[in-house]
ZADO-1210 file (C-alpha; in nm, 4 decimals, padded with zeros to 6 digits):
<atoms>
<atom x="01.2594" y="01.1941" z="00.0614" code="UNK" pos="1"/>
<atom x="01.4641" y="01.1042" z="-00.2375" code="UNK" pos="2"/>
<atom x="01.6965" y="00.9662" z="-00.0263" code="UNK" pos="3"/>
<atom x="01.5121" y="00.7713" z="00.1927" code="UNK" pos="4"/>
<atom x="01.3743" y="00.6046" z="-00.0699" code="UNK" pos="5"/>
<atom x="01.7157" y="00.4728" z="-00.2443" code="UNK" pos="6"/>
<atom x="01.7811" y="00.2883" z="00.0492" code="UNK" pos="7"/>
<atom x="01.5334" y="00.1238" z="00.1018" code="UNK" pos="8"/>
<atom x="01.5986" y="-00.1865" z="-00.1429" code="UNK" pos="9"/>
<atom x="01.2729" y="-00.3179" z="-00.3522" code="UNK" pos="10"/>
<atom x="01.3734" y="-00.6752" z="-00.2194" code="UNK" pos="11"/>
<atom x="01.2359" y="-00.5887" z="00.1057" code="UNK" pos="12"/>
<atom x="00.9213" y="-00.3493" z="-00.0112" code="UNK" pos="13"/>
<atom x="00.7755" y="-00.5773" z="-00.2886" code="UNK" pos="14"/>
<atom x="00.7151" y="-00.8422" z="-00.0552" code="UNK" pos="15"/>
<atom x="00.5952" y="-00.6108" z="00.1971" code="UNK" pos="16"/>
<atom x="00.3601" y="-00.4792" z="-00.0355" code="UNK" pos="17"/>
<atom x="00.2339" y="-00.8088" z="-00.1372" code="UNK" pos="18"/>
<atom x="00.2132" y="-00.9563" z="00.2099" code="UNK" pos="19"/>
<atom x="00.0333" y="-00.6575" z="00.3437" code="UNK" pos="20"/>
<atom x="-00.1924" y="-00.5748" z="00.0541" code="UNK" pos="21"/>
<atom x="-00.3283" y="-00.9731" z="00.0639" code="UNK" pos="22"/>
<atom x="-00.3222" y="-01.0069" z="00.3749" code="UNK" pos="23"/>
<atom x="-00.5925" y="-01.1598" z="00.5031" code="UNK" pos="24"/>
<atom x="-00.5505" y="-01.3784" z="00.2211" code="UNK" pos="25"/>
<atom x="-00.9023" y="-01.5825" z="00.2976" code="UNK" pos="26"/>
<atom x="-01.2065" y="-01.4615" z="00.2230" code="UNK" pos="27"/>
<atom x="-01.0951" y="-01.1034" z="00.0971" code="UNK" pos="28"/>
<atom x="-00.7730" y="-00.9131" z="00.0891" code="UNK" pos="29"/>
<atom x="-00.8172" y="-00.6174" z="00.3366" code="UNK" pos="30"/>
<atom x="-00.6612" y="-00.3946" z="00.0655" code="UNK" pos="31"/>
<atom x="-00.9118" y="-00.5070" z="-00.1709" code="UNK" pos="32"/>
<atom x="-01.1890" y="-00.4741" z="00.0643" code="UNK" pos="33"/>
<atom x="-01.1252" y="-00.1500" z="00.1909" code="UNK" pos="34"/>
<atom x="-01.1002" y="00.0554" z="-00.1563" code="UNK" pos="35"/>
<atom x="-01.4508" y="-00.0975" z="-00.2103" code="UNK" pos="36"/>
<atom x="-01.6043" y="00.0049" z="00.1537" code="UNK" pos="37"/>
<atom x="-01.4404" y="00.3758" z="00.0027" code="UNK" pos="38"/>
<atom x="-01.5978" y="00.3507" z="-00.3433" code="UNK" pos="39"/>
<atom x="-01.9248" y="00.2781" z="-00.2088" code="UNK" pos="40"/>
<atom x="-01.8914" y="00.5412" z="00.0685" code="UNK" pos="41"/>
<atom x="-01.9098" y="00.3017" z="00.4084" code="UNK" pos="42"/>
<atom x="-01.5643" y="00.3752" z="00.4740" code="UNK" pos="43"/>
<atom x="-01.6305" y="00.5617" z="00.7698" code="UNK" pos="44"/>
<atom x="-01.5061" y="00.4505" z="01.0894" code="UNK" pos="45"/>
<atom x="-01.1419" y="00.5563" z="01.1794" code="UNK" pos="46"/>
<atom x="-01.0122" y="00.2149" z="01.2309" code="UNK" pos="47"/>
<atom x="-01.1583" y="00.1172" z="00.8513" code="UNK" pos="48"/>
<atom x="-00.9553" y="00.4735" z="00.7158" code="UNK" pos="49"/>
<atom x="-00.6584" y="00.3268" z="00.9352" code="UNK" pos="50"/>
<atom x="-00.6637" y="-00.0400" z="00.7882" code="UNK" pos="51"/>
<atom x="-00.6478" y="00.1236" z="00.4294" code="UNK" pos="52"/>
<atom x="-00.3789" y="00.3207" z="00.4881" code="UNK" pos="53"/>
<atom x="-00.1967" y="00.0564" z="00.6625" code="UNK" pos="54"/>
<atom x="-00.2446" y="-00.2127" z="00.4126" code="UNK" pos="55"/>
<atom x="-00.1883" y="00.0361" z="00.1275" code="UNK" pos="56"/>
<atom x="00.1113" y="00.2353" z="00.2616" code="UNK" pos="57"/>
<atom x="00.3667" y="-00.0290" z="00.1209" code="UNK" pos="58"/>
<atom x="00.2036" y="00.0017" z="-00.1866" code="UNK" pos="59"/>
<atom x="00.2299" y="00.3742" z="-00.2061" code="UNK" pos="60"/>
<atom x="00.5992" y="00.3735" z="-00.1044" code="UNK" pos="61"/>
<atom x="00.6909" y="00.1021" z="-00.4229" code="UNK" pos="62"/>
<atom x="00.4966" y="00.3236" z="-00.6767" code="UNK" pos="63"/>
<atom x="00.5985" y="00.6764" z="-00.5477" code="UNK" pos="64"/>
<atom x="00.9963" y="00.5108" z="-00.5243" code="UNK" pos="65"/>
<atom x="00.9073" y="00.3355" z="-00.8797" code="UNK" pos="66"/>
<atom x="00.8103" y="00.6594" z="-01.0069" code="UNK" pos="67"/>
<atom x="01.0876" y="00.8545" z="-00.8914" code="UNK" pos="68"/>
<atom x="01.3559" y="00.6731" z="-01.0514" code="UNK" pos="69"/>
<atom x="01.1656" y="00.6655" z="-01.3859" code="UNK" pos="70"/>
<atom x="01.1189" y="01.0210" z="-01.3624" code="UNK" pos="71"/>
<atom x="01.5166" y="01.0423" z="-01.2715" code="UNK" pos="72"/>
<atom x="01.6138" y="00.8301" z="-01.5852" code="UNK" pos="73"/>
</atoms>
């Protein structure tokens, strides 16, 4: 996984995870609205649980790739 994760260059996933995690930028960022739905418990339906992990999964792969390297260092 290591691997996979060196090449793939944080000028390409920082805007993907800032694109996808605002996106829709007007009234409320999925991303945003999601965790809440999950916090409060209505995150039930299966296309909810897919939006969060779609809008979210960019975000995972910066930190977890962020983390690595810091860990590496």
């Amino acid at each position: 996984m290591r691997k996979i994760l060196e090449k793939i260059p944080y000028s390409m996933l920082v805007p993907a995870a800032l694109l996808l995690g605002l996106a829709p930028f007007v009234p409320q960022p999925h991303l945003f609205e999601k965790i809440g739905m999950l916090f409060v418990g209505e995150l039930r339906r299966l296309v909810d649980i897919f939006d969060l992990v779609m809008h979210a999964s960019p975000a995972v792969v910066l930190a977890v790739k962020w983390l690595i390297e810091q860990r590496g260092s």
